[in-house]
N, CA, C and O of each residue as an XYZ file, in Angstrom:
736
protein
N      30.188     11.010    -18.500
C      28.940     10.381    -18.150
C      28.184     11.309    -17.206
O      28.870     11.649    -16.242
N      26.828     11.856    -17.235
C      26.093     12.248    -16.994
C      25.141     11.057    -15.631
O      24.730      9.909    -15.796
N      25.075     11.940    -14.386
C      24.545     11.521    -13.545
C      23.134     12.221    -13.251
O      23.174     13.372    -12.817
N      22.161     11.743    -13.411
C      20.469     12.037    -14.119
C      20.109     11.793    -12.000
O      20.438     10.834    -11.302
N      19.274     13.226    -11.536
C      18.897     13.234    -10.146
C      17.816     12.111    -10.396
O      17.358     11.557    -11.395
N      17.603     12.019     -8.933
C      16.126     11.101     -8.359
C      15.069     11.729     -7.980
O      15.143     12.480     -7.007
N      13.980     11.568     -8.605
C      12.323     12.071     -8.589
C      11.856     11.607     -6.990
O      10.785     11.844     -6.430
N      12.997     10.897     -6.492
C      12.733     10.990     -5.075
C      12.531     11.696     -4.143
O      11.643     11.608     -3.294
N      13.457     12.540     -4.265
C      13.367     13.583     -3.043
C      12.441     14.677     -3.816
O      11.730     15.389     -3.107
N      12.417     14.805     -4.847
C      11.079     15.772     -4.991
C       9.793     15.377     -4.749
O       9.100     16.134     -4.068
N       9.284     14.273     -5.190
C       8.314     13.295     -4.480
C       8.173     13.295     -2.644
O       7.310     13.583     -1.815
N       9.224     12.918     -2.649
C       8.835     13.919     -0.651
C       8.669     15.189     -0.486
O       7.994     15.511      0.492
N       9.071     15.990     -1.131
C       9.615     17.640     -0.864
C       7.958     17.517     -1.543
O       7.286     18.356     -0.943
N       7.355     17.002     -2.255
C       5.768     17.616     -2.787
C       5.297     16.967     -1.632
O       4.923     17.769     -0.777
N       5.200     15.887     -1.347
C       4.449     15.295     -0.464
C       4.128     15.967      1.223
O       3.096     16.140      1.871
N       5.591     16.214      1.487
C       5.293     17.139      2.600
C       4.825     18.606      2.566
O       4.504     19.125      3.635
N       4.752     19.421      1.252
C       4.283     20.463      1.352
C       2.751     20.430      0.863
O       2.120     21.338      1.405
N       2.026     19.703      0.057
C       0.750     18.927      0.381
C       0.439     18.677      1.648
O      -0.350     19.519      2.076
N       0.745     17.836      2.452
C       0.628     17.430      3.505
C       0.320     18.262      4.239
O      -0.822     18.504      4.628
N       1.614     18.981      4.610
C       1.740     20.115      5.268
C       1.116     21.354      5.548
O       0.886     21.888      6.633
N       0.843     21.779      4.213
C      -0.162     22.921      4.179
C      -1.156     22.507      4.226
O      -1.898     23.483      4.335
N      -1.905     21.362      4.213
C      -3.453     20.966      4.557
C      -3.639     21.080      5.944
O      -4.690     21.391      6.504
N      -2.691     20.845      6.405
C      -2.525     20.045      7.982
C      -2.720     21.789      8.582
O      -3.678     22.136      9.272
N      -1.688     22.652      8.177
C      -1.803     23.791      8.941
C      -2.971     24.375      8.206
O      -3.669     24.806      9.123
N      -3.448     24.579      7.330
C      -4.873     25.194      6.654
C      -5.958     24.627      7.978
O      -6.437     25.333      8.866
N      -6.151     23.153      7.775
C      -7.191     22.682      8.781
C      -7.089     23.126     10.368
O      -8.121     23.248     11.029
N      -5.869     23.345     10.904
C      -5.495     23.714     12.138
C      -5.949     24.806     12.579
O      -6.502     24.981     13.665
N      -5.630     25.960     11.354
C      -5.851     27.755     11.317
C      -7.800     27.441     10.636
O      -8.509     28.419     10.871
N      -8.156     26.878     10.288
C      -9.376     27.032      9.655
C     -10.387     27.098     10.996
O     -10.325     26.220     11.857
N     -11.102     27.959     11.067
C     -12.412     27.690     11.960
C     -13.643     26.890     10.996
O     -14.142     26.961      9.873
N     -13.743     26.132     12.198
C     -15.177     25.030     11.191
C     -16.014     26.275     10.991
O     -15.733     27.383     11.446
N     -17.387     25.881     10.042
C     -17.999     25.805      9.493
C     -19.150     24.461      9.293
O     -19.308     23.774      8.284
N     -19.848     24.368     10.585
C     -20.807     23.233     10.614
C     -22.475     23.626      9.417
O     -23.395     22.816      9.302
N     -22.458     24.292      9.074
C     -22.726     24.890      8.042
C     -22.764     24.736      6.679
O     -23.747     24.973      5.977
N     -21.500     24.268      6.235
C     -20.869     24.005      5.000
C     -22.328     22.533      4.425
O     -22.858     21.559      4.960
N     -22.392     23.218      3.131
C     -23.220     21.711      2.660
C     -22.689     21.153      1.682
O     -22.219     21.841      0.776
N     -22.644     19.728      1.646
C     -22.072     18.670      0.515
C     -23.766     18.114     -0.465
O     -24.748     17.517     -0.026
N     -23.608     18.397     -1.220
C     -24.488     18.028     -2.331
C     -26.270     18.569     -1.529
O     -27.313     17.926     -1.650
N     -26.137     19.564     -0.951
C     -26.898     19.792     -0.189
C     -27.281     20.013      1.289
O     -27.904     20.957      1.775
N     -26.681     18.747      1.987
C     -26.585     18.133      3.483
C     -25.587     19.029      3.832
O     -24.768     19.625      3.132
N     -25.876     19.026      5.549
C     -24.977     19.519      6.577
C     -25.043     18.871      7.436
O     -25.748     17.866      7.522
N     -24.118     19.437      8.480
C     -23.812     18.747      9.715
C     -23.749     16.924      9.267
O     -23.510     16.511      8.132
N     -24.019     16.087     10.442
C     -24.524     15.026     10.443
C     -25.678     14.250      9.193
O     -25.927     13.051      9.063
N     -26.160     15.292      8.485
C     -26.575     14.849      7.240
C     -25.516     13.981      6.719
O     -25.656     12.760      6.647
N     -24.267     14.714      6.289
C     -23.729     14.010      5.484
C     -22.977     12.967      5.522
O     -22.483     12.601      4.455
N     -22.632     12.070      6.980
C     -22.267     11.376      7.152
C     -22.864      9.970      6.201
O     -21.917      9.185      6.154
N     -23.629      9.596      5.719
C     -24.162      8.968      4.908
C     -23.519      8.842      3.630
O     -22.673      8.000      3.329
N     -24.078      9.917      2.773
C     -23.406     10.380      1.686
C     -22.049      9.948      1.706
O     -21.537      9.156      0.916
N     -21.398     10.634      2.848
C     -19.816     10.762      2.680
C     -19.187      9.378      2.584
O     -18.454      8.867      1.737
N     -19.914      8.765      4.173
C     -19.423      7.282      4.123
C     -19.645      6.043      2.555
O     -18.879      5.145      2.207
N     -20.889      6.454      1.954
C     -20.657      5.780      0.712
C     -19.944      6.350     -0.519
O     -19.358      5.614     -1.313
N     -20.003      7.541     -0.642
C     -18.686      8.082     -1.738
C     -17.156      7.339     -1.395
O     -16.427      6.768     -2.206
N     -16.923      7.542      0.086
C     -15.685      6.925      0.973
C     -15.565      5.556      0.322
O     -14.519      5.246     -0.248
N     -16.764      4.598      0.399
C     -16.951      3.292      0.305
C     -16.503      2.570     -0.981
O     -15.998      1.464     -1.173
N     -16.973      3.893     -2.045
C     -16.453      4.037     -3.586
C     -14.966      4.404     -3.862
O     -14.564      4.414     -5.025
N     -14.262      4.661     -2.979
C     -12.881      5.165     -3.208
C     -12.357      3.730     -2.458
O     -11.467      3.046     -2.962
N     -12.985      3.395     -1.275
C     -11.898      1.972     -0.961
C     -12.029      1.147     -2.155
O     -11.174      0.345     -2.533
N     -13.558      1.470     -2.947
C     -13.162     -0.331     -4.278
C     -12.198      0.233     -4.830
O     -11.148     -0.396     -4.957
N     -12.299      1.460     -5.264
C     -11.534      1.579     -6.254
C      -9.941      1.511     -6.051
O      -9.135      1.040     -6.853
N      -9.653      2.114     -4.740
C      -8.269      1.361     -4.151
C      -8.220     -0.189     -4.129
O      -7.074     -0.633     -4.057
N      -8.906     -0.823     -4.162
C      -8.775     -2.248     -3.705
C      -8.631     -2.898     -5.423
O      -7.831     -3.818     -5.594
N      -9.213     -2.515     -6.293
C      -9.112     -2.533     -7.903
C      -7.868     -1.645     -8.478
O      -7.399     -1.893     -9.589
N      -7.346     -0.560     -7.628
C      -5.818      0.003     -8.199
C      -5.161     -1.054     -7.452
O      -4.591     -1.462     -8.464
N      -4.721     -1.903     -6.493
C      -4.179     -2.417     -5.287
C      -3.936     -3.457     -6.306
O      -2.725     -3.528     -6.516
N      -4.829     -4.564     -7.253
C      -5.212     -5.411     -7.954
C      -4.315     -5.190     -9.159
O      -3.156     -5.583     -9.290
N      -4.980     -4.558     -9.937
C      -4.398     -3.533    -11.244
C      -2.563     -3.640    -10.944
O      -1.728     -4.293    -11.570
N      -2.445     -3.037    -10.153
C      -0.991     -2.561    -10.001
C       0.174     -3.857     -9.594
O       1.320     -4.059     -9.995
N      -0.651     -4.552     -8.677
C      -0.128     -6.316     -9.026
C      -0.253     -6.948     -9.943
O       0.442     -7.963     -9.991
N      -0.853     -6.761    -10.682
C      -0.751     -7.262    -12.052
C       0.036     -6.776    -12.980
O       0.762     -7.490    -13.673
N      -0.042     -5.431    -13.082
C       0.687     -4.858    -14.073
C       2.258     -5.074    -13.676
O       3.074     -4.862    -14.572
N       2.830     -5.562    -12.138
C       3.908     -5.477    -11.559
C       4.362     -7.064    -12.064
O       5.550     -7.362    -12.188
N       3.377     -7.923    -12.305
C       3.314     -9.266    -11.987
C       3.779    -10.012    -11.033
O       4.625    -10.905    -10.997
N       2.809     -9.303     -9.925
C       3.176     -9.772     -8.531
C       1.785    -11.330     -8.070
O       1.810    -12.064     -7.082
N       0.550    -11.323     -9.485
C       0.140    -12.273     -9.193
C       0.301    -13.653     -9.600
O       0.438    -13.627    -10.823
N       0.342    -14.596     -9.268
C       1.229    -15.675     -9.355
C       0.488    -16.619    -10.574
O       0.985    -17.242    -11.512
N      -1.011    -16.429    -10.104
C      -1.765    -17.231    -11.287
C      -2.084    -16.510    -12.484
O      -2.735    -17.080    -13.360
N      -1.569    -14.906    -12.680
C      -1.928    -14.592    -14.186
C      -0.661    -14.235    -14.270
O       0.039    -14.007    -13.284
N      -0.244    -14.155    -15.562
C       1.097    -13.616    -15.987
C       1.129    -11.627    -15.838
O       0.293    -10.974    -15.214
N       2.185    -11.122    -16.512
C       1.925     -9.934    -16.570
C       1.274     -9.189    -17.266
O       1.491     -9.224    -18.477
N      -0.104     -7.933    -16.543
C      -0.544     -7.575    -17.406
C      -0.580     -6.950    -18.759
O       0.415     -6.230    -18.832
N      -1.126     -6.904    -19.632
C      -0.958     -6.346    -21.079
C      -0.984     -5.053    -20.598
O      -1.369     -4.752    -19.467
N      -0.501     -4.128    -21.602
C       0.230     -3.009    -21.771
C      -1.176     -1.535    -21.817
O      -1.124     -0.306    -21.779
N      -2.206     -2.494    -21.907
C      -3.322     -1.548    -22.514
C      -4.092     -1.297    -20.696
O      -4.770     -0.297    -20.459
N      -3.804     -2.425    -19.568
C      -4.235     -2.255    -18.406
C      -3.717     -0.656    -17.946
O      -4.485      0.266    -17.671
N      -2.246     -0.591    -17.940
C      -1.717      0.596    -17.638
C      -2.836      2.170    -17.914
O      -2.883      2.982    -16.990
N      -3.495      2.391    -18.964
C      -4.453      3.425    -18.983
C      -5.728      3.309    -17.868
O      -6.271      4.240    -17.273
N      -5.939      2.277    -17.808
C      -7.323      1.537    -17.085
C      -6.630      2.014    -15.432
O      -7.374      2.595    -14.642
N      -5.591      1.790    -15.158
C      -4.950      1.686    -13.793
C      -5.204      3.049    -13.308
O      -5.531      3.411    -12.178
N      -4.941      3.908    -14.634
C      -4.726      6.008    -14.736
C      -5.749      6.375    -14.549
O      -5.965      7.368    -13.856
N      -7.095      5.355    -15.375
C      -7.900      6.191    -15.598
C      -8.765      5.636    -14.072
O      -9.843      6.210    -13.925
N      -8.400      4.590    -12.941
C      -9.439      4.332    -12.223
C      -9.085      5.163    -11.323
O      -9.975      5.784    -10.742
N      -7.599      5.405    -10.950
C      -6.807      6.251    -10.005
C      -7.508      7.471    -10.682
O      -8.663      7.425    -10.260
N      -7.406      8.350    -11.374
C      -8.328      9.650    -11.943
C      -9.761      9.298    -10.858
O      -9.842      9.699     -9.697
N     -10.457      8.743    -11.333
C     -11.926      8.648    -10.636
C     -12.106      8.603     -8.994
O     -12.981      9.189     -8.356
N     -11.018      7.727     -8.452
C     -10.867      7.624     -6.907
C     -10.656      8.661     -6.786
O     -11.689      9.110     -6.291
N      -9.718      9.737     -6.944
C      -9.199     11.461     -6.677
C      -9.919     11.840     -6.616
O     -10.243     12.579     -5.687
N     -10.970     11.394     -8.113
C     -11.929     13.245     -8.043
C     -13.124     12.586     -6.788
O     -13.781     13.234     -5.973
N     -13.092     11.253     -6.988
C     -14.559     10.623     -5.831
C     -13.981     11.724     -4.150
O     -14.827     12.142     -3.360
N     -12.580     11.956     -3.977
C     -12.569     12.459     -3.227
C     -12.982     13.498     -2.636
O     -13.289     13.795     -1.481
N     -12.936     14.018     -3.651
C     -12.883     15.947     -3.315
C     -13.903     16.159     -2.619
O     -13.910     16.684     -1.506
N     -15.248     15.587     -3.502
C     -16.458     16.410     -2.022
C     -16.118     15.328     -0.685
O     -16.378     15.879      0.385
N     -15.849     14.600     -0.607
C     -15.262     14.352      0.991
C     -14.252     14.951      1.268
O     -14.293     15.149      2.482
N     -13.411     15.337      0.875
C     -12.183     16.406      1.391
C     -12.659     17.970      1.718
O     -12.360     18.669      2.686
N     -13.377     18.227      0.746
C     -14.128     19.934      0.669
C     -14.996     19.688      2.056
O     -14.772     20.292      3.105
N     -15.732     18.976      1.925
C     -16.920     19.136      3.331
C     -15.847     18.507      4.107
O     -16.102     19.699      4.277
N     -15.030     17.982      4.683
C     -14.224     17.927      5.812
C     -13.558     18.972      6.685
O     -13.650     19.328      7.860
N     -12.700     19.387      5.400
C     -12.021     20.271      5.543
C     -12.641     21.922      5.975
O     -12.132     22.729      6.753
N     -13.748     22.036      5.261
C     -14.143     23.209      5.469
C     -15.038     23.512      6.550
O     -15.169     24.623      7.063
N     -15.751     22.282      6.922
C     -17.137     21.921      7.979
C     -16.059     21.237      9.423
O     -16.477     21.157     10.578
N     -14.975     20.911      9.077
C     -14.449     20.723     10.370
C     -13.298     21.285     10.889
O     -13.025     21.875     11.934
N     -12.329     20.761      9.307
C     -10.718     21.329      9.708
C     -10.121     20.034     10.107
O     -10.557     18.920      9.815
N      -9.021     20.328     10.843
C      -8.090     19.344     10.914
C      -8.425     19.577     12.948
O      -8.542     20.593     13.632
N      -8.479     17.989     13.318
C      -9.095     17.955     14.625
C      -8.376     16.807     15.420
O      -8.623     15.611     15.268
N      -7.266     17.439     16.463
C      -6.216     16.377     16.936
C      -6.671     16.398     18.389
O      -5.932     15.885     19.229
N      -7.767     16.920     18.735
C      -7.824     16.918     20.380
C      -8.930     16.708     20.567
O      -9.231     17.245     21.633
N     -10.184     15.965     19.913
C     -11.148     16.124     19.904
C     -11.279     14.360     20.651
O     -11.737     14.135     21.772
N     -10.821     13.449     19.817
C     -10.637     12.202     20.392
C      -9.454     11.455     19.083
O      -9.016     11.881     18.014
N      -9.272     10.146     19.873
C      -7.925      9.486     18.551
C      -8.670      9.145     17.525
O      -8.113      9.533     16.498
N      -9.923      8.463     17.247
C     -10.058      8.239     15.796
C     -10.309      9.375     15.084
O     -10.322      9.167     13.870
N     -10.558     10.747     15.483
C     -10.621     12.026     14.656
C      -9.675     12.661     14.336
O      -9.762     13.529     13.467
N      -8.559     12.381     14.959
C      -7.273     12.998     15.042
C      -6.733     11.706     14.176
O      -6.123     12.134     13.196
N      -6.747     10.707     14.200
C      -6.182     10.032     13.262
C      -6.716     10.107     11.696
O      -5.987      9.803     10.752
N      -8.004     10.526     11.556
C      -8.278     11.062     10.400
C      -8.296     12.014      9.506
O      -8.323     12.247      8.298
N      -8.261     12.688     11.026
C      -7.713     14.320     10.053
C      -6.323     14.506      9.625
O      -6.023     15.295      8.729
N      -5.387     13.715     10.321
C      -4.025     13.961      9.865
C      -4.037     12.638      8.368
O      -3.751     13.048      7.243
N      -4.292     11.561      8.526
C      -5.342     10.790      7.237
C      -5.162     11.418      6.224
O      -4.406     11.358      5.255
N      -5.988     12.057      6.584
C      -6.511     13.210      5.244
C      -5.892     14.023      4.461
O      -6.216     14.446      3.351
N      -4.658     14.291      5.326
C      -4.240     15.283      4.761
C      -2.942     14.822      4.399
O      -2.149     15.597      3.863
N      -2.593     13.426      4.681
C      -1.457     12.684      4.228
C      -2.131     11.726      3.135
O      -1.324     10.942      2.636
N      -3.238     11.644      2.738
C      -3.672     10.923      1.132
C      -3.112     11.897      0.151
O      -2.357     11.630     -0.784
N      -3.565     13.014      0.477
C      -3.165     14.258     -0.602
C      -1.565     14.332     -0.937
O      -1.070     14.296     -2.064
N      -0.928     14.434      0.211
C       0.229     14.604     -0.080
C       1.325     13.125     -0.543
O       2.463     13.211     -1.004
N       0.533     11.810     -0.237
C       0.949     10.545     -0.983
C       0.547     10.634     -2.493
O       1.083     10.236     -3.527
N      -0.740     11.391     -2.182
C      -1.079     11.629     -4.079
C      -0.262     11.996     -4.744
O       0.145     11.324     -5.692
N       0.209     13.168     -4.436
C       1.447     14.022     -4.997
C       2.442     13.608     -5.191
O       3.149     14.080     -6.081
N       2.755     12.792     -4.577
C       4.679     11.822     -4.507
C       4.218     11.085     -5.483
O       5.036     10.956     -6.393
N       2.970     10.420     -5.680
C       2.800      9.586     -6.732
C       2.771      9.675     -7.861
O       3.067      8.831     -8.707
N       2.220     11.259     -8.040
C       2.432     11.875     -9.377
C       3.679     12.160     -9.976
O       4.202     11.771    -11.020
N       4.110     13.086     -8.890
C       5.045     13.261     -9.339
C       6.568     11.842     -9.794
O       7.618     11.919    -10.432
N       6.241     11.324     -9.444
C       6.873      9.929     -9.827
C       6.702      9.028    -10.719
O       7.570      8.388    -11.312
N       5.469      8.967    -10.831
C       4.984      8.898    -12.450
C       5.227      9.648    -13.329
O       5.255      9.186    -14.470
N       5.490     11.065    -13.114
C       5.159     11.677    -14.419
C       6.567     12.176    -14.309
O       6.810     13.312    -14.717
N       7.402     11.526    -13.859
C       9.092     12.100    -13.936
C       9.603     11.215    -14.503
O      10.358     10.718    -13.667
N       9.717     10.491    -15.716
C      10.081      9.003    -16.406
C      11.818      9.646    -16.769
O      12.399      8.675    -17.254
N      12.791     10.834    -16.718
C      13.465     10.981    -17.448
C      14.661     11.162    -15.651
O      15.875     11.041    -15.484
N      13.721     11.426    -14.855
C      14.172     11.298    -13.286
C      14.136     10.117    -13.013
O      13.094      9.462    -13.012
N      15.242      9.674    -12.744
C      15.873      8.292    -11.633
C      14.928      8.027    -10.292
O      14.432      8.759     -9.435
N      14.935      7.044    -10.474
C      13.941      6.956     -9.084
C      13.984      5.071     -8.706
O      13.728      4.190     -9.526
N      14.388      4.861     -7.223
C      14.136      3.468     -7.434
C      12.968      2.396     -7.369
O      11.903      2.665     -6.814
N      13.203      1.251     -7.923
C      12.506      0.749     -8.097
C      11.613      0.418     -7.215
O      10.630     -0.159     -7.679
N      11.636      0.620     -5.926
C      10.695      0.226     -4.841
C       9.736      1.370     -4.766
O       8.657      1.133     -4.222
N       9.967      2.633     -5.247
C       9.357      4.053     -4.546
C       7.623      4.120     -5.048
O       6.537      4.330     -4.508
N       8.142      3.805     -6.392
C       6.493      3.713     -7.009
C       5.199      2.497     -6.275
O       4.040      2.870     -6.089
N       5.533      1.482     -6.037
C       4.818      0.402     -5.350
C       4.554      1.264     -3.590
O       3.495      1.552     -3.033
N       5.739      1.430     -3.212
C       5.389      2.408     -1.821
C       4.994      3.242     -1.364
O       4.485      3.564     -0.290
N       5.307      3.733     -2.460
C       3.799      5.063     -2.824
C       2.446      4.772     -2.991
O       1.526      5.058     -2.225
N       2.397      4.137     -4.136
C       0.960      3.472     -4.450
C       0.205      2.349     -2.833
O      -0.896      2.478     -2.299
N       1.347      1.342     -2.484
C       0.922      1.412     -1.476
C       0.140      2.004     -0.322
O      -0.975      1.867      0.181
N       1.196      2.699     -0.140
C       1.039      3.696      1.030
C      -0.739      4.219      0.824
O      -1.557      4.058      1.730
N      -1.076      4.822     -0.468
C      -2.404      5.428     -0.559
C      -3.086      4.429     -0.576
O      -4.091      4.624      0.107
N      -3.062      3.305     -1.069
C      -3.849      2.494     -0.090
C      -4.589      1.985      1.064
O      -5.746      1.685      1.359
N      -3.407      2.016      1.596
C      -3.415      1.694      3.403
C      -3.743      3.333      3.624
O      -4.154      3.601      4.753
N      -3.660      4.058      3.023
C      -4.061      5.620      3.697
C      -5.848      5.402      3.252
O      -6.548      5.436      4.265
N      -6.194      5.312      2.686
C      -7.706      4.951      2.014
C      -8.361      3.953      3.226
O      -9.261      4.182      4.034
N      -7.603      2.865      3.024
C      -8.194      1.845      3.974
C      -8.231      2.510      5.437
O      -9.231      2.490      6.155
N      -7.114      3.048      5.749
C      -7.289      4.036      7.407
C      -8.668      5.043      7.703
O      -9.346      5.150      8.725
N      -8.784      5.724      6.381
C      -9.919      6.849      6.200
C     -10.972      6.459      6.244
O     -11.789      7.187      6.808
N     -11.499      5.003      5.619
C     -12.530      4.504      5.380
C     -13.044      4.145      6.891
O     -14.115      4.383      7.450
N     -11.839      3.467      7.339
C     -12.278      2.787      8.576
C     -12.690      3.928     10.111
O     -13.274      3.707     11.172
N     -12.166      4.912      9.633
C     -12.209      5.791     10.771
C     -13.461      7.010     10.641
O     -13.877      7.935     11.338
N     -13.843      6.268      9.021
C     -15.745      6.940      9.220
C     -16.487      6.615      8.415
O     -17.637      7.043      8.512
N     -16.206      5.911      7.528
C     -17.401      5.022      6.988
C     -17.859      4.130      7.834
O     -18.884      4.109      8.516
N     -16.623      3.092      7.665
C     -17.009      2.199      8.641
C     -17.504      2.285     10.609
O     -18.092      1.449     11.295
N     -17.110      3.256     10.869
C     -17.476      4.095     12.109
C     -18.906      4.143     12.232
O     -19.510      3.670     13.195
N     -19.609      4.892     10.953
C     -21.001      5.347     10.721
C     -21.595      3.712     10.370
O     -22.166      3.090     11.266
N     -21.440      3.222      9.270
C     -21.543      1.803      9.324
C     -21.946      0.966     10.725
O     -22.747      0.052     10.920
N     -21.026      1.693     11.612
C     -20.988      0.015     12.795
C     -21.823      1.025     14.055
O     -21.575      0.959     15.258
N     -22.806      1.903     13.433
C     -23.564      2.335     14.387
C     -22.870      3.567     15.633
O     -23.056      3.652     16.847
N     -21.878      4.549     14.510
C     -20.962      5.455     15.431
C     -19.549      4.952     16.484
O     -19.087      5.518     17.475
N     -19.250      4.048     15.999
C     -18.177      3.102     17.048
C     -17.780      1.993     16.238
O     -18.423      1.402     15.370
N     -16.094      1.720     16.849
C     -15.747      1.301     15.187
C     -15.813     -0.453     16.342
O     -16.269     -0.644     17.469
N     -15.503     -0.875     15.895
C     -15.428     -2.648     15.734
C     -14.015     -2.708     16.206
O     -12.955     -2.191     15.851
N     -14.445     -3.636     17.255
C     -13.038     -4.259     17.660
C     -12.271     -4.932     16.234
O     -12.621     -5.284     15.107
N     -10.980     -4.866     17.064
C     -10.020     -5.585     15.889
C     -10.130     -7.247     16.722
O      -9.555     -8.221     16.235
């Protein structure tokens, strides 16, 4: 009998070197206040960014949905049909790429920024832990012949969730509530 490894620990081993190398890229990077997103700089793009941002929380909040269903974790529909599963791929596809020009103008116009104050430092490290949850996720998906348990995929998918919802809140919603975030 043949003992088949777990897509687990490669799923971390990607995740932290994603992670990782963003984290030190942004650290070693000198900003670039300069850099333009669809045009805008500086403080221009806080706008822009915060509603592209705004478009990646639905669409987390519709994978968040999707993925309880397809799990049949909701109580009043049964489990979803088999044809949701593409719809789930293809909305997760669109949230990624919605990312990139908020990741590109971040990354390149700021870098990774832990001393500046805590909600910037909590976003820049954010940031660079969506990417590398992305990656565990992929790679976990797309390892069907790798062992992996049953909790890892939901905790993953999770996780980029609550990583989305953190990002959003620490500058959409920031810019939203007039530069200052809202008491809890």
């Amino acid at each position: 009998m043949t003992t088949r490894s777990s897509a687990l620990p490669w799923a971390g081993l990607a995740a932290l070197l994603v992670a990782g190398g963003l984290y030190a890229f942004g650290t070693q990077h000198t900003p670039d206040y300069t850099i333009s997103l669809f045009g805008q700089t500086g403080t221009e793009t806080y706008k822009l960014k915060s509603w592209l941002a705004t478009g990646v929380l639905a669409f987390a909040a519709i994978q968040l949905g999707l993925a309880l269903w397809m799990y049949g974790r909701l109580p009043w529909i049964g489990v979803a049909p088999p044809r949701i599963g593409p719809v789930h791929r293809a909305i997760g596809t669109l949230a990624i790429l919605l990312t990139i020009p908020i990741a590109y103008h971040c990354a390149f116009a700021y870098g990774v920024q832990t001393k500046f104050d805590t909600r910037v430092a909590i976003h820049s490290v954010a940031g660079c832990f969506l990417y590398g949850a992305f990656v565990a996720k992929v790679v976990l998906v797309q390892s069907p012949r790798l062992r992996s348990p049953g909790w890892a995929l939901p905790l993953v998918g999770g996780t980029l969730v609550v990583v989305v919802a953190v990002l959003w809140y620490t500058s959409a919603l920031w810019y939203f509530h007039d530069f200052s975030l809202p008491s809890l």
